[in-house]
N, C-alpha and C positions, 0 to 999 in steps of 0.2 A: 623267773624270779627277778628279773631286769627289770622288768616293764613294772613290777611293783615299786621297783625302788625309785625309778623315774617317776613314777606315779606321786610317790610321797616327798621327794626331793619337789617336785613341781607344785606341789600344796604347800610346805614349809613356804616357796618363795611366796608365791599366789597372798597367802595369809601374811606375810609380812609384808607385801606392798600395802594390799587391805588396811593394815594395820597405822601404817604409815601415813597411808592418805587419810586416814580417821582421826588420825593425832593434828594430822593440820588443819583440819577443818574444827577442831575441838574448840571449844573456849577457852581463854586464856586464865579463866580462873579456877580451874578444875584441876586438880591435883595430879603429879605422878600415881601414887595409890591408888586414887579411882580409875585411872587410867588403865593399869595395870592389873586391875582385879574385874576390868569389864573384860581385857585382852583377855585373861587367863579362862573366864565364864566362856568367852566366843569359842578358845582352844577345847575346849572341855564339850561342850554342842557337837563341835564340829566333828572331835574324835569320835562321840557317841555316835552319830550319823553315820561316818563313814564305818564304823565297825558294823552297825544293825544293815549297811545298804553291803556290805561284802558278805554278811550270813546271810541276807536274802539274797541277792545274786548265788550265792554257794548252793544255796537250797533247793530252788528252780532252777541250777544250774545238775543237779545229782539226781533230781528226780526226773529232769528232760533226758539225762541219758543213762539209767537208770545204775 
């Protein structure tokens, strides 16, 4: 159960530097709000991903060992 939580402890930071380095490369005339509503879109991808690549890892992981 560790190594999940290090796992998502380690994306939490990962996605925040991400995010960080996005913000300073932004333009300056772009709004908090846009900002913040691309951040939350990229959050929301990225949750989806990782939930579909841990049912497919589960999946081929049940049927390799049956």
């Amino acid at each position: 159960m560790s190594i999940f939580t290090l796992g998502g402890i380690v994306f939490i930071v990962a996605f925040t530097f991400f995010k960080i380095s996005a913000f300073r490369k932004s333009k300056a005339e772009q709004t908090w709000q846009k900002i913040t509503i691309v951040g939350l879109v990229d959050y929301l991808v990225l949750i989806v991903g990782t939930i579909g690549t841990g049912i497919l890892f589960m999946s081929l992981y049940s049927m390799g060992h049956g």
